[in-house]
N, C-alpha and C positions, 0 to 999 in steps of 0.2 A: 522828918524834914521841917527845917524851922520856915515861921512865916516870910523871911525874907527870901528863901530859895524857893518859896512856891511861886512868888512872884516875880523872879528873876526870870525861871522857868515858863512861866505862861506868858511873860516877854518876848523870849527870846520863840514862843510861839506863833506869834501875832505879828513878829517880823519877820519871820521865815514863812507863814502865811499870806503875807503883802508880798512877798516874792513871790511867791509860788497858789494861783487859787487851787488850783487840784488839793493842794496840802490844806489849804485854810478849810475849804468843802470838806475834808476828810477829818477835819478836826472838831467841826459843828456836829451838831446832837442831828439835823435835819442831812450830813450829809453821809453821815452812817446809816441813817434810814433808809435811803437811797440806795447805799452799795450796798447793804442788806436785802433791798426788793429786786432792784437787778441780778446779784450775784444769784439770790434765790430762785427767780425767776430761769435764768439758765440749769440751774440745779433739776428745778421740775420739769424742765422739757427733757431732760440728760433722763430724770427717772422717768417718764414716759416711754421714751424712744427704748431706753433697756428692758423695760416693762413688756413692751411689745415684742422686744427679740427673745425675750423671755418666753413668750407664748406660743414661738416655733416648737416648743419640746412637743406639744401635742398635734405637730405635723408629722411625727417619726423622728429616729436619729438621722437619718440624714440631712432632713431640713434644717436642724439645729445644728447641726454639726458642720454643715457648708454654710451658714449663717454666720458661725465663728471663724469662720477660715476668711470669709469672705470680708470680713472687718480687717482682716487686716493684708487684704490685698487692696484695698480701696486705696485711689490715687495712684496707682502703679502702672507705666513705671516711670512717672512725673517722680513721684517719690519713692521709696524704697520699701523695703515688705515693712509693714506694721509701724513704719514711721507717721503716718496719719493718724492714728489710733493713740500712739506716743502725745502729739500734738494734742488732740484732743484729751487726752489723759492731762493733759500739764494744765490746761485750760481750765479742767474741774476742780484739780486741786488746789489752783489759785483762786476760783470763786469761793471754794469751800473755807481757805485760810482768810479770805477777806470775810468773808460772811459771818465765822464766829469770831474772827475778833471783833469785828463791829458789833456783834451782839455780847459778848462779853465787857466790851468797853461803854456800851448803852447800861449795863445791867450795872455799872459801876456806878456812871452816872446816874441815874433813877434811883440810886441808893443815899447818894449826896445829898438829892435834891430834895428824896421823902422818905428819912430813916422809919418812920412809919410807915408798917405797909399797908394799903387799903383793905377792908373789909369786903372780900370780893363774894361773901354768901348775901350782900345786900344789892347786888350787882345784876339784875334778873339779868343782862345782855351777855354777860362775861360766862362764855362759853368752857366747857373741860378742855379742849386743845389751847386756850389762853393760859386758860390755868398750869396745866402741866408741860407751858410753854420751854420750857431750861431744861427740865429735866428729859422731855422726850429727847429734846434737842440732843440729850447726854448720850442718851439709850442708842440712838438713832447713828453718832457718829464712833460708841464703843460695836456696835454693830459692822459700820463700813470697814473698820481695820478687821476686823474679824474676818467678815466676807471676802476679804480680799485676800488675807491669809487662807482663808479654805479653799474658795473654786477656781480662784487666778491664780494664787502659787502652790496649793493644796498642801501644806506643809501644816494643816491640822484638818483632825475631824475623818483624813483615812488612813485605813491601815499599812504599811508601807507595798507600797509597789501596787497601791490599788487606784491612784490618779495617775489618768493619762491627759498628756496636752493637748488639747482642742478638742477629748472626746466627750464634749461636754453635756450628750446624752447617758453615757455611761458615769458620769462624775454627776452630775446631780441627782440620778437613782441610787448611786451608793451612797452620795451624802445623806439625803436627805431621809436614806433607809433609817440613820441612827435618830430613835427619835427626839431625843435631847435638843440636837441641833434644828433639827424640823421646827420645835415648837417653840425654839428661842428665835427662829426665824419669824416667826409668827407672829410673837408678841414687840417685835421690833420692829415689823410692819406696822401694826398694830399704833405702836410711837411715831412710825411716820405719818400716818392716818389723821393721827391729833394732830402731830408739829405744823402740818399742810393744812390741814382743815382751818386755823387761824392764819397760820404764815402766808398764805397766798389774798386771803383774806386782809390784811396787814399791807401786805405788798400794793394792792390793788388802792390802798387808800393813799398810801404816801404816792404812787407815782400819777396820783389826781386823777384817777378812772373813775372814782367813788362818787355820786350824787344822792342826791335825797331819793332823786325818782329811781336808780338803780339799786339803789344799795341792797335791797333786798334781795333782787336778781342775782347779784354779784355773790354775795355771801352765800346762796344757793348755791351757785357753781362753785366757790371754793370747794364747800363740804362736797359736792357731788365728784369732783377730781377727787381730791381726798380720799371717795371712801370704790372708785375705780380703781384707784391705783393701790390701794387697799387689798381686793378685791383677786386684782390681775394680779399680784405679786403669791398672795396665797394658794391662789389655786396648784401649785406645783408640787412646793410640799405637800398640802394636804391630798391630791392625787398621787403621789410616792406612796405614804404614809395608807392611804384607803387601797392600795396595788391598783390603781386605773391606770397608772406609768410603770413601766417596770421594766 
């Protein structure tokens, strides 16, 4: 692209941004930061909230099992079976699509602005989750297609005719029996554990929660969320895996 169309280009952006602030917000370095801690911010209450329905498995199957039925009678009969859950499903997946493109399109920029990358072993503050900030991010969302293929459509990972729908006490003992899958679950939490540990950290700064007198507090509690939700996600598999669930 020659220099004349890059400026035509970033024209014809600056115009259509005086029309529209949403668009012009969306186009600054500070307003991607933004849609990034927001979007993120829903993200970890969403991994939260499944964290904990997650932890009905060691109520028995049936606590778990009327847990997932029970999602998707929610709102009924204002709404219709699983159309809530539908809603909230579309919700996720447009914070998720805004949140990496914004971080993709930050990572572009940052590349612009400093083709050199800093020397981050000289960096005492710059934490492992900063660092394998992209990549976990990679791990992290080749994981969610995964996971959704396995225990929501189950069309990988059992053997045929061995997933049942919504017996999701019996579907994550079978899964999780193969231990392949067990211990890539693991190591993907594991990516999330990082990507949060700084990402909420991150978040908490752009959306000005962060002070001199807190920040130490704050960055406490990232890592402490982080390495809970760490924590609570593993224990499943690795109770499959030790026979304490079975």
């Amino acid at each position: 692209m020659t220099q004349t169309a890059v400026a035509d280009k970033e024209q014809v952006r600056k115009e259509a941004g005086a029309r529209n602030p949403l668009l012009a917000t969306w186009h600054s370095v500070i307003g991607k930061k933004i849609v990034m801690a927001v979007t993120g911010a829903v993200l970890v209450l969403f991994v939260l909230a499944h964290m904990a329905g997650n932890l009905k498995i060691f109520g028995g199957a049936d606590m778990i099992n009327a847990y997932s039925r029970s999602l998707r009678e929610m709102a009924v009969p204002e709404l219709g079976y699983g159309q809530l859950l539908w809603i909230v499903r579309i919700v996720l997946l447009t914070c998720a699509l805004l949140h990496i493109v914004a971080a993709y399109q930050l990572t572009i920029l940052n590349k612009k602005a400093r083709p050199v990358d800093y020397d981050t072993k000289k960096d005492v503050e710059t934490s492992w989750g900063a660092i394998t900030m992209r990549w976990s991010g990679v791990l992290v969302l080749i994981f969610v297609v995964f996971h959704i293929m396995h225990f929501t459509l189950g069309v990988v990972g059992f053997q045929p005719g061995q997933f049942v729908h919504l017996a999701v006490y019996q579907n994550v003992v079978a899964g999780f029996s193969v231990w392949p899958v067990a211990v890539f679950y693991i190591i993907a939490m594991a990516a999330l554990c990082l990507h949060l540990d700084h990402g909420i950290w991150s978040g908490l700064q752009t959306l000005g929660w962060s002070t001199t007198e807190n920040a130490k507090t704050l960055r406490l509690a990232s890592r402490l969320i982080a390495l809970v939700i760490f924590i609570g996600f593993i224990l499943t598999p690795v109770s499959v895996m030790a026979g304490w669930i079975r």
